[in-house]
N, C-alpha and C positions, 0 to 999 in steps of 0.2 A: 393593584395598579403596576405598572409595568413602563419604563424609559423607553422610548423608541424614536427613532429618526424619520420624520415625517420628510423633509428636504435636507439638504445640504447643511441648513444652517438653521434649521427648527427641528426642537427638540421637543416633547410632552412626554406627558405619562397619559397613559391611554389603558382604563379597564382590558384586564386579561382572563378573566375568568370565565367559565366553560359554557354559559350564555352568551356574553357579552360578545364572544367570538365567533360564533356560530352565525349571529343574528348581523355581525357585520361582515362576514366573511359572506353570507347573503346577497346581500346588499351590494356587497363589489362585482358579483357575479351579476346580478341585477342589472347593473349601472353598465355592463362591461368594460373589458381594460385595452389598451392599445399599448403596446410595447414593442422591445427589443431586443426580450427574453425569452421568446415563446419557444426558442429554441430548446431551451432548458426542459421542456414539458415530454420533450422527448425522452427521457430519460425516468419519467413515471413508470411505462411498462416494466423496466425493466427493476424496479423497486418495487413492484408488486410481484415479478419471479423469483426477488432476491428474498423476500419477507424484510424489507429494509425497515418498516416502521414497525412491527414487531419487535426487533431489534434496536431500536431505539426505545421503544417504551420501557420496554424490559432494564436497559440500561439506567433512564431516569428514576425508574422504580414509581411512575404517575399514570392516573388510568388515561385512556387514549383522550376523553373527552379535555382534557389539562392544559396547557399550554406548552408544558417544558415538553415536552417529545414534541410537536413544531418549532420550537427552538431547535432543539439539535436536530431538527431537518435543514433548517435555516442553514448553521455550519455545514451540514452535505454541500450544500448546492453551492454557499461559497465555497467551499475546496474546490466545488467543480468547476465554477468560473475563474480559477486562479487568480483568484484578488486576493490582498493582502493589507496591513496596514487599517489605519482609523477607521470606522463603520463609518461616521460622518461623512469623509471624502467620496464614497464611493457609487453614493447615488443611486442605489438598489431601487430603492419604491418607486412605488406608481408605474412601471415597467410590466406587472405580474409575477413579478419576483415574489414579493409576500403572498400572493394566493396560492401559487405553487406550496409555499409551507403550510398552505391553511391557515394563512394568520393576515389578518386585515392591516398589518402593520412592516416593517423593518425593525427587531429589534436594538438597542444599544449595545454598545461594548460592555456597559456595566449590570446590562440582563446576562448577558453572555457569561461576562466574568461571575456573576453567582452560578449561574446552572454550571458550567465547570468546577468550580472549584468546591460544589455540594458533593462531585463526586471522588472517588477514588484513582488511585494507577489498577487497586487490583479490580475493581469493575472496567476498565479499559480493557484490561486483559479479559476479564472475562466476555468481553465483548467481542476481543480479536475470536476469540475461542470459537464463539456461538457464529459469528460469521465464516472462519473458517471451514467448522464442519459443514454446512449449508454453500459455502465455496465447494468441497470437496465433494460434496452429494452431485453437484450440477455439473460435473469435470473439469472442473477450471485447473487442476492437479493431478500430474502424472503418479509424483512423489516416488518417481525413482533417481533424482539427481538434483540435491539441495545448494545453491549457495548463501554463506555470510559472509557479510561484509559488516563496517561502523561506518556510518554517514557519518562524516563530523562537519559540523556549520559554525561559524567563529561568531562569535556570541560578545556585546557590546555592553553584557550588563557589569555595573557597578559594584556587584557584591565582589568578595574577596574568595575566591577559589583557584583551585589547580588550575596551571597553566599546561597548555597542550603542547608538546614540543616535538611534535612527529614529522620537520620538516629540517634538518641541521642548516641550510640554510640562512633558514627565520628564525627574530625571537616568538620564543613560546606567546600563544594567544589562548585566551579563552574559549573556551566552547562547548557546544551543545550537542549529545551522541546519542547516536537514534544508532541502534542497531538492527540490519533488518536479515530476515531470510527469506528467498526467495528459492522456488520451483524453477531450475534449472532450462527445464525443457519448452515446458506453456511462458515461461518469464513472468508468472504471476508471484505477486508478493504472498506466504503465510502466515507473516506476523512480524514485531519487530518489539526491541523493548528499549528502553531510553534514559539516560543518565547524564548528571552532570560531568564536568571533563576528571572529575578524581576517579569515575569507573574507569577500572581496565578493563581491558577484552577478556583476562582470565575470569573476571566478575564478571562478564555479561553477558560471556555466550554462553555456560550452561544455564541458566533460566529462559534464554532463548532456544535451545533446542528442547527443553522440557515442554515448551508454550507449542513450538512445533509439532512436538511428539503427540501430544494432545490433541490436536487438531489434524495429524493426516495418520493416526495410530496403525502405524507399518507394522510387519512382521519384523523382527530381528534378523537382521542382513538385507534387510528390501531395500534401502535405500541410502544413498553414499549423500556424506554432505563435504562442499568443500571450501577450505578456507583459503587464506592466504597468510601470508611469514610470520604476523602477529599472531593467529592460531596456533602456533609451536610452541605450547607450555605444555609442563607437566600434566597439570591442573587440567585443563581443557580435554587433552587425550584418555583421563582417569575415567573425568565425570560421563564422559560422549560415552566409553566404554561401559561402565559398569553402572548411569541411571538411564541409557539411552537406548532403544533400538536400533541406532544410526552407528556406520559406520563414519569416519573421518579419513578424508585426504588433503593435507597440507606439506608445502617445501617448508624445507628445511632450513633454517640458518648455514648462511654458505661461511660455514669457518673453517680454517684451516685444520683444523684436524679431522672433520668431515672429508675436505678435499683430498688428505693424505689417504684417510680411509676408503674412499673411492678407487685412485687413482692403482692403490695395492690391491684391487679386486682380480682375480685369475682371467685373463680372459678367455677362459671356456664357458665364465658362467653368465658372460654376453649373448645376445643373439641379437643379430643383426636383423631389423625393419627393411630398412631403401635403406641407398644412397645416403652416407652422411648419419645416422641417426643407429644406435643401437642402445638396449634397454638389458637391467637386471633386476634380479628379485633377489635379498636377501634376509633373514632375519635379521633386527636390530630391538635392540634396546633402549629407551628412553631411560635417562638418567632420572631414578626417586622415583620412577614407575613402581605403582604396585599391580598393572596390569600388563598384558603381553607375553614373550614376547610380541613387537609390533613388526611391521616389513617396513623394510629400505628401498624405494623403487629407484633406483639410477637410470637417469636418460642421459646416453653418452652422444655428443655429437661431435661431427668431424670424421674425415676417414682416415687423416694419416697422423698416428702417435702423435705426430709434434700439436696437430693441432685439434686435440681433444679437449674438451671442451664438458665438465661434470656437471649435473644438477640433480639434487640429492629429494626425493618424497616420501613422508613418512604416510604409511596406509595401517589402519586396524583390519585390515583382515586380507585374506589372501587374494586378491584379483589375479585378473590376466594384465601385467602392467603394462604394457601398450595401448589397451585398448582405455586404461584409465587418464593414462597420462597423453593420448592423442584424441580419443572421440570425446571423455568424459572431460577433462579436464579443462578444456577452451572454453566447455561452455558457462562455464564460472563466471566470466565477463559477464555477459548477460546481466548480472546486476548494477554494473556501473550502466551499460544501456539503459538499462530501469532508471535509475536518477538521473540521470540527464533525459530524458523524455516526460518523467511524470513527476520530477522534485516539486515542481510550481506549484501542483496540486496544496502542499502543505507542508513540503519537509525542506525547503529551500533557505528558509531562515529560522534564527533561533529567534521567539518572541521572552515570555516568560520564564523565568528558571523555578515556577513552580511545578513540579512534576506532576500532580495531578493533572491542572490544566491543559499541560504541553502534553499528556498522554490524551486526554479527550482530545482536543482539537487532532491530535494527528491521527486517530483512529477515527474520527470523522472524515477524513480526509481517506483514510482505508476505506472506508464503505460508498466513498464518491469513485473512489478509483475502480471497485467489483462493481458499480454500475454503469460505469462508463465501458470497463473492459467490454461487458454482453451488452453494448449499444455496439460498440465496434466488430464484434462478430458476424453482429446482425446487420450491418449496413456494409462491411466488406472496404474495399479501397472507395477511393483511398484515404477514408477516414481512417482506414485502421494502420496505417504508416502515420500517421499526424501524431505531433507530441502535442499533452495537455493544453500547452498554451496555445497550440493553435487551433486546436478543435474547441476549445472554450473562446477565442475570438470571432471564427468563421460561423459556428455553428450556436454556442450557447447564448453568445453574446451580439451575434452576430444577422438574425434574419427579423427582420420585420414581420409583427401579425397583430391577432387581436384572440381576445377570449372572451367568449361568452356562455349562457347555458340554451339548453334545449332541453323542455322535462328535464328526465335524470340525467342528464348527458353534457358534461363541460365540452363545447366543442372549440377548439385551438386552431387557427386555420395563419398556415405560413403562407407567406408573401414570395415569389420569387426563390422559394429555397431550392440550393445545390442541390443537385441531379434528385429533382422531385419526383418524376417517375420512380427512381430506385426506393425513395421512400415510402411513396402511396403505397406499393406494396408493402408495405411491413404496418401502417400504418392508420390509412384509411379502412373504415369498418374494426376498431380497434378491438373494442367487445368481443365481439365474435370472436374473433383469434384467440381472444386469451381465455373463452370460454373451452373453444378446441383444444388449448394445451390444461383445462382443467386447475385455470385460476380463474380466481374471482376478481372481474374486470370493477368492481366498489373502490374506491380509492377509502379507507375509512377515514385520512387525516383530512378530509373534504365532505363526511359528514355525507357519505356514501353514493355519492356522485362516481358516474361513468366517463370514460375519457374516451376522444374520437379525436380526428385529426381531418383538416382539408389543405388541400393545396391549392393558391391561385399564381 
């Protein structure tokens, strides 16, 4: 038996076992459903390109027929509609919310809360893995220009821990650090890994670039990752070098004895860009390195001595430093555009400071985000400029229809949805096409039902 949220404010236990679910998950389809969600259904194809419930079964360690891999389909679809907060408040069912998961039901917080916390951080990770390479196979990764960053979110729990104080400012706050790295170029995430506020960044980014390495296995020198001021440890430049095929570029700490040693640089070993902007390469040495030497990239700006202007980059390996520190290096942002567009998804607030849980929930929320991305390829603008929350309003949460079946064939038919024509094409005759790309159009968590689509 299994807690589930029937309304707002009824609760039961309702048989979950691999009959019981089947035979009512039937019966809903039977009966059909009218909602609000059928928006959401769009987002099937692209979890059967993804292999998304392979990858959840895998993770629960339960055969398909089970319930807990419908649970953490459950958690996908809420990451994708960016809700947050009590299952109660949020009035999922009777929508077709649950039959999307294959499940005749809404689970509870407190099904939830066991299927999480049955599992691990290191089957999270190994989840990121197995989705990554399967990200990688489809090209969603150039994996020639990496950035990381620490999300930090201020965390309101009770327990007694390190205080975060990266604001002088503020008094130090608690919180919750999700470290992520992302593909520079596509701006797709790789992976990320996550800690209470006592990790540092020297503790968290080598098992973040290991977890990377894993996942896009570069040649040695293919591809540069880039950090930012906190990345300037010893520590951090050792391990990148000597357990990593990645190079590193990160500034440096602007201290005064950098700036003397800048500013004593010959200038022959300048060479002037444009206007305003000139760049050098030198050897340097990191203090307590036992690797290197590393290079010194100086980008000088300003044209007239008085108003010269240092900023100092350390790089593990020889580039052309202009072209690292003008083309390569801007595109670094691009991660902060990532959290601000798709935090909602899952990484917006800190919930639980149990790390197991907080690593499932938020790699469910990774696997909402690789199926969202190849919805937005595939449908073009300008869904594909819309942040999470608004595409989970307009679109997830957003169009009226109904579901029913036909023979083998779940048919979904959207009401009045945004520029319908652009969708009917990708959409109507759904089978077919995804027999053409050499997938199996069966949904198996629907107990091998076909998906179609109508527009009225």
């Amino acid at each position: 038996m299994l807690e589930t949220f029937r309304t707002r404010k009824k609760t039961r236990l309702e048989p979950a076992d691999p009959a019981s679910l089947e035979r009512a998950v039937r019966q809903l389809l039977a009966d059909k459903v009218s909602g609000d969600m059928v928006g959401l259904w769009l987002l099937v194809p692209e979890h059967l390109r993804l292999g998304t419930w392979d990858l959840l079964c895998g993770w629960t360690q339960q055969d398909p027929s089970r319930v807990e891999p419908r649970l953490a389909l459950q958690l996908v679809h809420e990451a994708a509609l960016c809700i947050t907060g009590v299952r109660d408040q949020r009035s999922l069912s009777q929508k077709g919310f649950e039959l999307l998961n294959g499940l005749p039901f809404v689970a509870s917080d407190t099904a939830m809360h066991d299927l999480l916390g049955r599992r691990t951080v290191a089957e999270a990770e190994a989840l990121q893995l197995h989705l990554g390479m399967l990200r990688r196979a489809r090209g969603h990764y150039q994996a020639k220009l990496l950035a990381i960053d620490p999300h930090r979110v201020r965390s309101y729990s009770k327990r007694l821990m390190c205080r975060y104080g990266g604001d002088p400012d503020r008094r130090p706050y608690k919180v919750s650090q999700t470290f992520f790295c992302l593909d520079a170029d596509t701006h797709q995430p790789v992976c990320f890994t996550s800690g209470s506020s006592a990790i540092s960044v020297s503790q968290a980014t080598p098992p973040l670039l290991e977890l990377a390495s894993a996942i896009l296995n570069p040649a040695p020198g293919q591809t540069l990752v880039m950090g930012d001021s906190e990345h300037y440890t010893t520590e951090i430049v050792d391990r990148c070098k000597m357990q990593t095929p990645f190079d590193l570029l990160v500034p440096m700490d602007n201290t005064k004895a950098l700036r003397k040693l800048m500013r004593e640089l010959p200038e022959g070993v300048f060479t002037t860009r444009w206007a305003g902007l000139a760049t050098a390469r030198q050897p340097y040495q990191i203090k307590r390195s036992k690797t290197g030497p590393q290079q010194l990239y100086v980008q000088r700006t300003g044209e007239r001595q008085a108003d010269w202007e240092f900023k100092g980059f350390l790089c593990t390996r020889e580039g052309e430093e202009v072209n690292d520190l003008t083309l390569a290096y801007p595109k670094r942002w691009h991660i902060e555009e990532f959290f601000n567009a798709h935090q909602h998804l899952g990484w917006q607030r800190a919930g639980t400071m149990n790390l197991n849980i907080r690593y499932g929930q938020m790699t469910m929320a990774l696997l909402a985000q690789a199926a969202i991305y190849q919805l937005r390829q595939r449908l073009g603008s300008p869904w594909k400029e819309w942040d999470a929350k608004h595409l989970a309003q307009s679109v997830f949460h957003g169009i009226d229809g109904d579901v029913r079946v036909a023979d083998d064939t779940i048919v979904v038919t959207l009401y009045n949805a945004p520029r319908a024509e652009q969708m009917r094409a990708h959409y109507e005759g759904l089978p077919d096409k995804l027999v053409a790309e050499h997938i199996d159009p069966r949904m198996p968590w629907l107990y091998g039902y076909k998906l179609d689509f109508r527009f009225r």
